[in-house]
N, C-alpha and C positions, 0 to 999 in steps of 0.2 A: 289246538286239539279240542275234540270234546268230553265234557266232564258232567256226570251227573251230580249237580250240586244242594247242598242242604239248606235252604235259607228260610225253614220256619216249620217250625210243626205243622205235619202231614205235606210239606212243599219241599219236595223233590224234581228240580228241574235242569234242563239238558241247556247245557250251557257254553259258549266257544271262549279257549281260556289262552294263555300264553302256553306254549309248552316249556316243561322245567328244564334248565340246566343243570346239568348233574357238576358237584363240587370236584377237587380234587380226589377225595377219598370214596366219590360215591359212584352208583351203575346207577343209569338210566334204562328203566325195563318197559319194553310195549306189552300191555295187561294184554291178557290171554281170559282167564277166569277171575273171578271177585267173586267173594262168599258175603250172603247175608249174613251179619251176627244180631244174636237177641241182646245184645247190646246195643246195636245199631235201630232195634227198633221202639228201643226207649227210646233213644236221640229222636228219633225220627218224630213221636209223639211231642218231645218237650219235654221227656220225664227225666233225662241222663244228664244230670250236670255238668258231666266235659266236654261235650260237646253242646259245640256254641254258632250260630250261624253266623255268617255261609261260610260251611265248611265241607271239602271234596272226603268223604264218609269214603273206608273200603281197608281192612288192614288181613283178610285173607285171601291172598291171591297168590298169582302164578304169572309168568311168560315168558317173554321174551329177552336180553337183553341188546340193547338199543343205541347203548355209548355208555363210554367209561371214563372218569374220572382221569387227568395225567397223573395221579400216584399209587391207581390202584393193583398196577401190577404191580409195585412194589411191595404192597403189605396184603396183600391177596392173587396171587399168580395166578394162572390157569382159567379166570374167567376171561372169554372172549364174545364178542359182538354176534350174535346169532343164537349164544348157546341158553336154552332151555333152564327158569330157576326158581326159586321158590324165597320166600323174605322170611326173617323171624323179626317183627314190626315191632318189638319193644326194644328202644334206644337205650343204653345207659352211660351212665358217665367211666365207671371205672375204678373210681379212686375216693370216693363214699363209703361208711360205714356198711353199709349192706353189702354195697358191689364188694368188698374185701371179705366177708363174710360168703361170699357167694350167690347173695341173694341178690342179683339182678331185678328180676322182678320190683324189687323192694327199693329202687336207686331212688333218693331224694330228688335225682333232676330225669326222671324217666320221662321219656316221653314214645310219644305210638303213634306211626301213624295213620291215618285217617282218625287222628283226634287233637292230637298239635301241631302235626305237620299234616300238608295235603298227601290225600289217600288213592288207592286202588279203584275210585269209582269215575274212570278217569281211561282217556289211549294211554296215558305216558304216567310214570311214578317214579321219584327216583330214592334213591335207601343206602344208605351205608355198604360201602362193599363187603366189610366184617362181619354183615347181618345176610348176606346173599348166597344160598344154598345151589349148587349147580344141579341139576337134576339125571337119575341114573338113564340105564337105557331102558329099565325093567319098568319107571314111575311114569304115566301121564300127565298132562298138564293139568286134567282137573282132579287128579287128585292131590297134585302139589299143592292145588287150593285150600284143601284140607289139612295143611299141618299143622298151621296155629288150632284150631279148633282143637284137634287130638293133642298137639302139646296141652292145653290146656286142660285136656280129660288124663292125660296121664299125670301131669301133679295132683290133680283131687285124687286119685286113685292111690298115689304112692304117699300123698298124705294120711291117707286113712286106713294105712298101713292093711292093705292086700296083701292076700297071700296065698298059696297054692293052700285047699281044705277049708278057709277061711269064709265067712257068710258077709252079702250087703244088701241093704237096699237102697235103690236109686229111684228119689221121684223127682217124677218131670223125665217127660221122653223126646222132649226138643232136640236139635243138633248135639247139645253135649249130652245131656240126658244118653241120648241113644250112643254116645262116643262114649261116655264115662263108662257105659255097661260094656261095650266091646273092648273096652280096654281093659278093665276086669277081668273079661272073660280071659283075656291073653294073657295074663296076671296067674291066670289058673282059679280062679275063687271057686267055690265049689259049687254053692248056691246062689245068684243071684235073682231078688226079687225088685219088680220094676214096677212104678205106678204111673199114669196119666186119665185123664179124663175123657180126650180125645180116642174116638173107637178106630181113627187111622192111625194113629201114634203108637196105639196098643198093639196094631196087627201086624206093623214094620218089628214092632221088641218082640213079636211071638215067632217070626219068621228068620231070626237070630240068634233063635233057642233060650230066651228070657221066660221065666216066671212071668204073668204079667197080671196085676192087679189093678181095677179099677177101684179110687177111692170115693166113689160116690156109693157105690152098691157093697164094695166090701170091708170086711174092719182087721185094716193092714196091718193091726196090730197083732191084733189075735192070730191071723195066718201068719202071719210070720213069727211068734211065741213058738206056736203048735210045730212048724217047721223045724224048729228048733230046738226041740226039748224043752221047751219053755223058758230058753234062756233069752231069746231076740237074738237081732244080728249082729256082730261081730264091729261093723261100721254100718253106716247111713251116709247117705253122700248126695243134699237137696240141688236140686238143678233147678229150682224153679225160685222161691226166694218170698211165697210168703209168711204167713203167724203160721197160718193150718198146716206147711208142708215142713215147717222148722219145728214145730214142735209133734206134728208124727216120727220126723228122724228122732228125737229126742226118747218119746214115749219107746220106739221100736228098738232101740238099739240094748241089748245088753251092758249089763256093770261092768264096767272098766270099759268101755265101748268109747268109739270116737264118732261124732259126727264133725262133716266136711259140707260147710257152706258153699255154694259157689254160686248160686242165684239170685238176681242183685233185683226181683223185683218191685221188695218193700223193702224201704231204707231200715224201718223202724218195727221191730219184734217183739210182745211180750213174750216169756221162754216160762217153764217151769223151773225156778231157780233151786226149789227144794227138791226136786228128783238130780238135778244135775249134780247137786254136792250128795246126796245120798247116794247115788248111783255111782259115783266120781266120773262122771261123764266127760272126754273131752272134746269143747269145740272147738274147730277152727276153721278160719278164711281158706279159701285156696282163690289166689287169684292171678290171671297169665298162667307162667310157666318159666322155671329157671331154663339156662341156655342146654343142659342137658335134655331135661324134657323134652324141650321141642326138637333134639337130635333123634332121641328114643321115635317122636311118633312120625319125624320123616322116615325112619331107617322101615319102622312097622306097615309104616304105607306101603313104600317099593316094596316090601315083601308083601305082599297084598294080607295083612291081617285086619284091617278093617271092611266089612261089609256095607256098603251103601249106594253103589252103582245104580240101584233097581229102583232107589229112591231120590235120585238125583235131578234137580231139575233145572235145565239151564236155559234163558233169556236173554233179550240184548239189552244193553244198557238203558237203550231206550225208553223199554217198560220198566223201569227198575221200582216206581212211583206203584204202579200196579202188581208188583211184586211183592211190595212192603206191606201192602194192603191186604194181599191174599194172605199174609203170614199172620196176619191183625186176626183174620176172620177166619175160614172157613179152607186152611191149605193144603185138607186132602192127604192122599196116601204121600207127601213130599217130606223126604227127611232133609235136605239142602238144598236152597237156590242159588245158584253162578249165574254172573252177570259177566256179558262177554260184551265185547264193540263191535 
């Protein structure tokens, strides 16, 4: 089969590979769509620790499936050869402190694929039958490619405790950025304010019915105070991940307010430590999505509550290389790119 494969910062190349054999327990899926993630374009640079060359990069996708494991109609029935599906790419063990707890996400032996295992940037992938979404008649394939991304905007959201009447802001309008707000919206929040730098990123969050602020020209603090009676927002939720955008959620957000990390762009943060215990501000991680979340944002997709059709932009594998590049530089009115064979 072929596989677009990672074997060095900025070296993204089309490679002929073994095709997988799927285990007992697993389905064999022929890709359909493969999502870029801004995770993937750390890797891509060298910047993302877990991934390590050569490795098949690709863990939101969709297709087809292709063959089945001999035990998987036993412990997951009703999947068959042809039918239409969707992955939730984070593996866990089960019987971990976290996994007993609930918190998947959090498994000591997790693992994802297109980062420990080979991924979606590939004809062929194969995945845990457990982890294999059969797809309705109401969803399309490429928006099945969208549901890790939205699992992932709906835990930051439900971390930062949303709520119907409730205020946020969200900077950074990237793929989650602009998920994290739709999912919001769906949430009911009353106000939501959105920053980017990007004057096409701005104009995709204005055309979704977002507030949208630029932080080069305006001071996100102060309109979003004034918004609010002078109190700030309710939460802040950074999608972007550097000093400047983690310490605007900080400075914006109301006392007793939560800010929601999910932006992994700098490892390392000075923070205002004396507004945060004065304020009693809380922060936290939000990272993946427990195994509900990513139920909530496949169920929200078929029901069509996310907007992004009109910003979608799809490729063949082949340019994947010039793909990553555009998203580096200069990628225009595109809220998503899908990588198809």
């Amino acid at each position: 089969m072929k596989a677009l494969v990672y074997e060095g910062p900025r070296q993204l190349n089309m490679r002929e590979m073994p095709e997988p054999l799927p285990g007992p327990d697993e389905v064999l899926i022929k890709v359909a769509y493969s999502g870029i993630c801004g995770s993937e374009l750390g890797g891509y640079l060298g910047e993302n620790s877990l991934r390590k060359p050569p490795l098949v990069m690709g863990h939101e996708f969709s297709g087809e499936i292709a063959g089945l494991g001999s035990n998987v109609a036993q412990h997951k029935p009703g999947l068959a050869v042809g039918q239409p599906v969707t992955v939730n790419p984070l593996i866990h063990c089960g019987w971990c402190r976290s996994c007993l707890a609930g918190r998947f996400n959090l498994c000591r032996s997790r693992e994802i694929l297109g980062i420990h295992r080979p991924g979606s940037y590939a004809d062929l992938v194969k995945a845990p039958a457990a982890l294999v979404y059969a797809l309705p008649p109401s969803m399309s394939l490429e928006h099945a490619a969208l549901a890790e991304p939205v699992g992932c905007a709906v835990r930051a959201v439900r971390l930062a405790g949303c709520a119907p009447g409730s205020t946020l802001l969200v900077t950074g309008l990237g793929p989650i950025g602009l998920l994290v707000a739709q999912v919001a919206q769906t949430f009911g929040v009353a106000q939501i304010f959105a920053t980017d730098t990007d004057p096409d990123r701005r104009a995709i969050a204005e055309q979704v019915g977002l507030r949208v602020l630029n932080p080069l020209t305006d001071d996100v603090v102060a309109i979003t105070q004034a918004a609010t009676d002078g109190y700030g927002v309710d939460a802040a939720i950074d999608a972007v991940g550097l000093t400047v955008t983690r310490r605007q959620c900080i400075d914006a957000v109301a006392r007793g307010g939560r800010v929601i990390l999910v932006g992994l762009h700098a490892a390392d943060s000075e923070i205002q430590g004396n507004d945060v215990i004065r304020k009693e501000v809380r922060i936290e991680g939000s990272f993946a999505y427990a195994p509900l979340d990513f139920e909530k944002a496949f169920k929200w997709l078929a029901a069509g509550h996310i907007q992004i059709d009109p910003w979608l932009m799809k490729a063949p594998l082949s340019e994947g290389q010039a793909c990553f590049e555009r998203l580096l530089s200069q990628p225009g009115p595109v809220a998503k790119i899908l990588l198809h064979s």
